[in-house]
MMTF fields as JSON, N, C-alpha, C and O atoms, coordinates in Angstrom:
{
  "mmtfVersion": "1.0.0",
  "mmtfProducer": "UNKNOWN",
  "numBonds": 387,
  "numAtoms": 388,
  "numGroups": 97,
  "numChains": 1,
  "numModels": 1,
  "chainsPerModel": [1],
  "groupsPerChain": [97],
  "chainIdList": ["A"],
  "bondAtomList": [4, 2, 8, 6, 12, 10, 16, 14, 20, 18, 24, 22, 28, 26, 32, 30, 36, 34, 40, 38, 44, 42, 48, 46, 52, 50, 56, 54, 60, 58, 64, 62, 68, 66, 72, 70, 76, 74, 80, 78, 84, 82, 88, 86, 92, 90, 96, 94, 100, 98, 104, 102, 108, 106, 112, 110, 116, 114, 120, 118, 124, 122, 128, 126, 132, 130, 136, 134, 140, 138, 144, 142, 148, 146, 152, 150, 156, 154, 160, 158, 164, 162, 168, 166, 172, 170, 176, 174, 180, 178, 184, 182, 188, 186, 192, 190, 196, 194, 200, 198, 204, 202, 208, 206, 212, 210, 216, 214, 220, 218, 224, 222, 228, 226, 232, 230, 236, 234, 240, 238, 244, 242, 248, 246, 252, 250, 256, 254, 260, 258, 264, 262, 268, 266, 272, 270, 276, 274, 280, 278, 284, 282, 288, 286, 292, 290, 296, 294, 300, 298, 304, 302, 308, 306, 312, 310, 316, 314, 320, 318, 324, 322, 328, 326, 332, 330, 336, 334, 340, 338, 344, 342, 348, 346, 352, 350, 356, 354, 360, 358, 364, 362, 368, 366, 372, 370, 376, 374, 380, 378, 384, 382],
  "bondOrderList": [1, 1, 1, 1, 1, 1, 1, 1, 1, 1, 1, 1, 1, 1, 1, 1, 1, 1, 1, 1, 1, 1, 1, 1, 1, 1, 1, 1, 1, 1, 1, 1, 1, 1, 1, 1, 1, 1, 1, 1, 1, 1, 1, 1, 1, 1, 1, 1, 1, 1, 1, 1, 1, 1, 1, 1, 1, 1, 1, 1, 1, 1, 1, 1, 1, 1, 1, 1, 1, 1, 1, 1, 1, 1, 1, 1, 1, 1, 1, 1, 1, 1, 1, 1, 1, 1, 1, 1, 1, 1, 1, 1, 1, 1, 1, 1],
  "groupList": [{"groupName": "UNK", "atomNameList": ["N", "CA", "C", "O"], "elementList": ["N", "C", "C", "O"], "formalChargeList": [0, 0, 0, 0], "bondAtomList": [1, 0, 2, 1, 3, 2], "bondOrderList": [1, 1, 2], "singleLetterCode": "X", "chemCompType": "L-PEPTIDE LINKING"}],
  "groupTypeList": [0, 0, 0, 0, 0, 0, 0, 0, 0, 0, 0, 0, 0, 0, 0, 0, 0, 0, 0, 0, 0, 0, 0, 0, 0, 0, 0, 0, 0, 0, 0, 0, 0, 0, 0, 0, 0, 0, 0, 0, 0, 0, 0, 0, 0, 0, 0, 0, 0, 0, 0, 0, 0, 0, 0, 0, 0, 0, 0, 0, 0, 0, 0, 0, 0, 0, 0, 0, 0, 0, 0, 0, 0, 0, 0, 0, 0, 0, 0, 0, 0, 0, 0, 0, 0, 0, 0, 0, 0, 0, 0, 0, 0, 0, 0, 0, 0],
  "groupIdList": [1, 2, 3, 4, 5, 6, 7, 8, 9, 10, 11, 12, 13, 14, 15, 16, 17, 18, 19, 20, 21, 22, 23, 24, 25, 26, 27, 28, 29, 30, 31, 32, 33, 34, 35, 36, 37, 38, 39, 40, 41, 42, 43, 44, 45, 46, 47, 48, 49, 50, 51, 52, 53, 54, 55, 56, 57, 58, 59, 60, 61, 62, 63, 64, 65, 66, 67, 68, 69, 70, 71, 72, 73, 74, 75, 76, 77, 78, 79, 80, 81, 82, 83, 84, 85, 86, 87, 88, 89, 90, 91, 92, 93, 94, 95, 96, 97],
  "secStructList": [7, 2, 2, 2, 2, 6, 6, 6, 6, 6, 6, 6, 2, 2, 2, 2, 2, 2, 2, 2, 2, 2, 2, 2, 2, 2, 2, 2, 2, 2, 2, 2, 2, 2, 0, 0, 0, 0, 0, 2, 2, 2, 2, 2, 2, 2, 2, 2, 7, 6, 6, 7, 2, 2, 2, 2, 2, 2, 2, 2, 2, 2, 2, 2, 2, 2, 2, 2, 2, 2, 2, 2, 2, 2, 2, 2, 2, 2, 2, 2, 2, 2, 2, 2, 2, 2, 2, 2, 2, 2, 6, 6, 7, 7, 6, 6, 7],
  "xCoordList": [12.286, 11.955, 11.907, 11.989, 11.797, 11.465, 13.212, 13.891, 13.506, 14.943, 15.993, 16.897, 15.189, 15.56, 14.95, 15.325, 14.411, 13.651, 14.317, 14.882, 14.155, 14.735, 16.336, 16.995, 16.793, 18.282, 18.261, 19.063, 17.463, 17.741, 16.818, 16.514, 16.473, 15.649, 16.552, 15.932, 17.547, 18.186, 19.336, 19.672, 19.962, 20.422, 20.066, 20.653, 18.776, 17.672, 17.061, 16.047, 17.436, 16.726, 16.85, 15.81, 18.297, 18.586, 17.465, 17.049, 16.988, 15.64, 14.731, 14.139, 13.895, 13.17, 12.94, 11.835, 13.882, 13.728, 13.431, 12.756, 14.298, 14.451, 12.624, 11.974, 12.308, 10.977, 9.596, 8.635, 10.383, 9.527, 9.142, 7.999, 10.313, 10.512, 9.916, 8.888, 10.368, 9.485, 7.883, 6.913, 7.868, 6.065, 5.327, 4.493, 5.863, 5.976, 5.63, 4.911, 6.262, 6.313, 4.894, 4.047, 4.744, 2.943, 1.955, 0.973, 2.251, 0.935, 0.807, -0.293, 2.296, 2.241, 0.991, -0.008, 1.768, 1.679, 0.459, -0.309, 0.171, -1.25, -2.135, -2.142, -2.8, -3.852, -3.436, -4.286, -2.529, -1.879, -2.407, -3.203, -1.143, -0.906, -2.36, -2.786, -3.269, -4.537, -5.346, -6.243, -5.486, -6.664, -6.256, -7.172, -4.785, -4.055, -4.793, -5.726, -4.073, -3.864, -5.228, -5.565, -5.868, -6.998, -8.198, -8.756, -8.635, -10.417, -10.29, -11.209, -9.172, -10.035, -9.864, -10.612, -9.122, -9.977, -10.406, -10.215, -11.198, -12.149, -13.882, -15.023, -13.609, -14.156, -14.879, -16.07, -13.922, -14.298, -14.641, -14.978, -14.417, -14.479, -16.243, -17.04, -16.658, -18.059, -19.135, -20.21, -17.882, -18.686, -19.061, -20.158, -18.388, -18.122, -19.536, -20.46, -19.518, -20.817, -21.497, -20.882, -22.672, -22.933, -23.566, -23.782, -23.913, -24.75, -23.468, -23.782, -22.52, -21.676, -22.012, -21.818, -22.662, -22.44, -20.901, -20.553, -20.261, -18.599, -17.613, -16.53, -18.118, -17.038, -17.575, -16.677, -19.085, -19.18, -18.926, -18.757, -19.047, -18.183, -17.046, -16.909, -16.123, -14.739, -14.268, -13.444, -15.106, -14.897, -15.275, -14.647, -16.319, -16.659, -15.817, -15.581, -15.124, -14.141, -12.684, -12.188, -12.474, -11.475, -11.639, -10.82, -13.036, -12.975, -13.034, -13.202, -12.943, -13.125, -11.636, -11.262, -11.044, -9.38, -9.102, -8.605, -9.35, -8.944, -9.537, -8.957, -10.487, -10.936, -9.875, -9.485, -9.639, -8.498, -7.391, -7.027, -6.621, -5.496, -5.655, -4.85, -6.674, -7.171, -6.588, -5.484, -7.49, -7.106, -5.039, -4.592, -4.302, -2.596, -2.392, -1.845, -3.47, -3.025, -3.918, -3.466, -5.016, -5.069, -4.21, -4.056, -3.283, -1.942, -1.02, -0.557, -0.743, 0.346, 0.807, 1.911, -0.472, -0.576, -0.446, 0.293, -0.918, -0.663, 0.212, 0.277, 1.583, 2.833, 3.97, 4.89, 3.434, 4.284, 3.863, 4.781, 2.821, 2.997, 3.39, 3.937, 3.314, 3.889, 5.204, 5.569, 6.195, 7.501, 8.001, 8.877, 7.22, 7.498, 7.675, 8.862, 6.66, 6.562, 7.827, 8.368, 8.074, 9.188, 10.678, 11.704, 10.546, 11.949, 12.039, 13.232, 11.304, 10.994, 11.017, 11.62, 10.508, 10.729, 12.659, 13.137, 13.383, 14.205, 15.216, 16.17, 15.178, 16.416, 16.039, 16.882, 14.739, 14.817, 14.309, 14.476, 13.712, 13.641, 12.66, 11.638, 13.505, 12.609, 11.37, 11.745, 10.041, 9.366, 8.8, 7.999, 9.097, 9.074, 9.709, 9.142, 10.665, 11.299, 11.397, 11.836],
  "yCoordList": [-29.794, -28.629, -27.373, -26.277, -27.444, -26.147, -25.921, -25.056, -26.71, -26.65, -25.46, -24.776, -25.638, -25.016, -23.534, -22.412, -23.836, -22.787, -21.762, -20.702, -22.228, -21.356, -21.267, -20.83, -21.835, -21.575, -20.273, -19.34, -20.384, -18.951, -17.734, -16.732, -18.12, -16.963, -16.677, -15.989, -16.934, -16.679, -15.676, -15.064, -15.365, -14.159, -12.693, -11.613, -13.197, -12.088, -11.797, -11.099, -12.14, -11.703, -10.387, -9.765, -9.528, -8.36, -7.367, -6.369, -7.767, -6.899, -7.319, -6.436, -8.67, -8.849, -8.107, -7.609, -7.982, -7.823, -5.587, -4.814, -5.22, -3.853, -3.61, -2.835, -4.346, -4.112, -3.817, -3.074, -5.121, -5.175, -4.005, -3.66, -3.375, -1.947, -1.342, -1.026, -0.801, 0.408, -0.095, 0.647, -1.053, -1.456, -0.745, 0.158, -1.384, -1.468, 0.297, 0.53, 1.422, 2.813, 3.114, 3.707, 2.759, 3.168, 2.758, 3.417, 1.616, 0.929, 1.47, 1.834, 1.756, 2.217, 3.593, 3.874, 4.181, 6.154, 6.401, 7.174, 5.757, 6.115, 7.023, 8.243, 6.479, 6.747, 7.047, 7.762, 6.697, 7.485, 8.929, 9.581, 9.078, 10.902, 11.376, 12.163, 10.732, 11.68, 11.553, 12.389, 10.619, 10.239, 11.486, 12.187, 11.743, 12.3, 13.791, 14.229, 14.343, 15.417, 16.242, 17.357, 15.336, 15.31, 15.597, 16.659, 13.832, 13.619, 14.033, 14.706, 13.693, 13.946, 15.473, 15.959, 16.409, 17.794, 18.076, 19.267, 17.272, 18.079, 17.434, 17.831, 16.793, 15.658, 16.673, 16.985, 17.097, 17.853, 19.341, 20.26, 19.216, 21.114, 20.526, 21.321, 19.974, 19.556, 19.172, 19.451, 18.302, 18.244, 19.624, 19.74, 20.724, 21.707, 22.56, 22.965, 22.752, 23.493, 22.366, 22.092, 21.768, 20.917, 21.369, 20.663, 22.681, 23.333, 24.34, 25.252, 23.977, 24.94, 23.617, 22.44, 24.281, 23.321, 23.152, 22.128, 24.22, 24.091, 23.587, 23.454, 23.091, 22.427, 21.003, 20.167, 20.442, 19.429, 18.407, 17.232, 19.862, 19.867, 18.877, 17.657, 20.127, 19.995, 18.555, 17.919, 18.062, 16.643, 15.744, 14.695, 16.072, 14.729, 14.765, 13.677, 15.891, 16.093, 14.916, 13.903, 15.372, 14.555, 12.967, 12.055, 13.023, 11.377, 10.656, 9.438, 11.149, 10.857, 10.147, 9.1, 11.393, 11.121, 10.077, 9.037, 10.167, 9.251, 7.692, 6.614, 7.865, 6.207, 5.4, 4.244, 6.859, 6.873, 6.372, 5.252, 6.866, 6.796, 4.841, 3.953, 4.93, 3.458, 2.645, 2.102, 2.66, 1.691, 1.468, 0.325, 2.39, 2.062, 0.442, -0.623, 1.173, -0.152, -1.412, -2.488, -1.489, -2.492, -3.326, -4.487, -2.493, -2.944, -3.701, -4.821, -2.424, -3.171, -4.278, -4.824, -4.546, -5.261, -6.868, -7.576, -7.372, -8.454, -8.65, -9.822, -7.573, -7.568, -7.997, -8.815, -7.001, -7.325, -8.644, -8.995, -9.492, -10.618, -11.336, -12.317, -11.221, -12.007, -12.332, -13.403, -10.931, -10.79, -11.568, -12.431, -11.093, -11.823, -12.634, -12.9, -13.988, -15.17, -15.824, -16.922, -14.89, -15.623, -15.178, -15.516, -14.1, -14.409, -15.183, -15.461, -15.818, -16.833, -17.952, -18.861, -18.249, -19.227, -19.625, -20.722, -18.711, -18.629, -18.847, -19.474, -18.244, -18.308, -19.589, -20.156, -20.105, -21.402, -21.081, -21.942, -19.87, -19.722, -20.72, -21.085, -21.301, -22.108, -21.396, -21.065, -21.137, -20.797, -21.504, -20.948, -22.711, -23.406, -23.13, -23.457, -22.638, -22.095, -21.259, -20.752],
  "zCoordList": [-10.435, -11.192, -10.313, -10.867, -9.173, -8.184, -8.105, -8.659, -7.47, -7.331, -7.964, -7.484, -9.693, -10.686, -10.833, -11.175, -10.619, -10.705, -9.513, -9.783, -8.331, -7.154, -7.025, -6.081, -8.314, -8.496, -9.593, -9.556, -10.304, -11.109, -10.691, -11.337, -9.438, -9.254, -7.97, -7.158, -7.651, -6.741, -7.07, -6.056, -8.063, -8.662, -8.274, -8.216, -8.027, -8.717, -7.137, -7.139, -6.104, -4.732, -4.62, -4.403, -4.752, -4.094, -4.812, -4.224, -6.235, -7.052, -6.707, -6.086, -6.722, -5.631, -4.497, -4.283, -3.738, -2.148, -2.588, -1.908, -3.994, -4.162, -4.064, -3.363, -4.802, -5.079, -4.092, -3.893, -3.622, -2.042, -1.354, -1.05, -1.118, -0.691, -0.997, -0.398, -2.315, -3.34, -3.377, -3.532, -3.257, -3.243, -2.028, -1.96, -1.275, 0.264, 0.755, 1.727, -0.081, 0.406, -0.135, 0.532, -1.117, -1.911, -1.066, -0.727, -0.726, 0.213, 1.121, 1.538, 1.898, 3.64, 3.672, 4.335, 2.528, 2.284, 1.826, 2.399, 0.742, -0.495, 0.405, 0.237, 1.261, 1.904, 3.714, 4.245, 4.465, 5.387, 5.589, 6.264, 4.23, 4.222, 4.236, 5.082, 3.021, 3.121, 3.916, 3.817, 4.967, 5.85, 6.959, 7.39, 7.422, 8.207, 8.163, 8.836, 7.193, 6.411, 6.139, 6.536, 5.353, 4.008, 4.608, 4.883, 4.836, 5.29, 6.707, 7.175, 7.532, 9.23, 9.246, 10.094, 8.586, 9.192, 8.187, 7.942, 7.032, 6.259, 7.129, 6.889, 7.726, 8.32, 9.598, 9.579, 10.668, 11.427, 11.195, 11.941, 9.839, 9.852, 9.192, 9.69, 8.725, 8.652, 10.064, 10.596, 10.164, 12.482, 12.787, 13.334, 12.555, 13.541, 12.792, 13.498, 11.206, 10.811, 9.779, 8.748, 10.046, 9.204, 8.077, 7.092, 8.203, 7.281, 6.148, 5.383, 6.308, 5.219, 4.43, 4.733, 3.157, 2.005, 1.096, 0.509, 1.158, 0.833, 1.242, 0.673, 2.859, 3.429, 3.152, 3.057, 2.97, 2.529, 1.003, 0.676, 0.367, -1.188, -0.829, -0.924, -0.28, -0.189, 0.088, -0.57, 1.448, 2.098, 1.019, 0.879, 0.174, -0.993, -1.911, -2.435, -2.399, -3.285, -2.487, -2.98, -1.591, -0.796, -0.579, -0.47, -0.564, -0.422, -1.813, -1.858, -2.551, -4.099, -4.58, -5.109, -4.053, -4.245, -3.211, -3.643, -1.811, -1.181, -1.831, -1.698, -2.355, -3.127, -4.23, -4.393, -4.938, -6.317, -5.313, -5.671, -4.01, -3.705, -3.086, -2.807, -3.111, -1.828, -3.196, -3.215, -4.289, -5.847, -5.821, -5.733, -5.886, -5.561, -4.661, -4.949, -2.97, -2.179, -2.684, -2.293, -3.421, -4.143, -4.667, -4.287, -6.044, -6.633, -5.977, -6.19, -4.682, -4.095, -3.193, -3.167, -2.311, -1.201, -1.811, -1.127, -2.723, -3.644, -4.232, -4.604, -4.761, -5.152, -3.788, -3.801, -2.541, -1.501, -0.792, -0.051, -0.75, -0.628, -1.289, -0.784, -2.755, -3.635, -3.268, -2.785, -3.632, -3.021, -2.07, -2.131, -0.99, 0.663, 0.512, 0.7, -0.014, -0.21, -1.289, -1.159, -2.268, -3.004, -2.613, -3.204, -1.159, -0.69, 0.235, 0.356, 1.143, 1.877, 1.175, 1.746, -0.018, -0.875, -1.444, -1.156, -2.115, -2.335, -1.665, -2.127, -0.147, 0.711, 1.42, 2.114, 1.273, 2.087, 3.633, 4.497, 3.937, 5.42, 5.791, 5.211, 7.537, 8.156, 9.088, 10.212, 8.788, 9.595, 10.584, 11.336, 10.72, 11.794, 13.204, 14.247, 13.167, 14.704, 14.756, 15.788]
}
């Protein structure tokens, strides 16, 4: 029955593997860009005056979104193993050597 199974799902690798990809860019990025970008100089511009209450706004506003952006790599990180695993499954790779 697997046999069968990994015969008609073998058609279907090059979308598989498309997917992988496109998964793969959400997870990398989601939270990257904003940790980069976003929280570490809203982060230090709070280090620098701890008493501006607007820049501490600003940083809670940012980490709010960065939580929302964190929920994406939730989604995805379980799709791209999924994936992984069923092109490793499919092509038969030996991970033994």
């Amino acid at each position: 029955m697997l046999e069968e199974a990994r015969a008609a799902l073998l058609p279907f690798y090059l979308c598989i593997k498309a997917l992988h990809v496109l998964v793969a860019m959400p997870w990398a990025f989601s939270t990257a860009v904003a940790w980069s970008f976003y929280l570490k100089p809203a982060f230090r511009r709070v280090a620098r005056d701890p008493s501006d209450a607007e820049a501490r706004a600003q940083r809670d506003r940012y980490m709010e979104l960065f939580d929302r952006r964190a929920a994406i790599e939730h989604v995805c990180f379980p799709i791209l193993v999924a994936t992984a695993l069923l092109m490793i499954w499919i092509k038969e790779f030996d991970l033994r050597a």
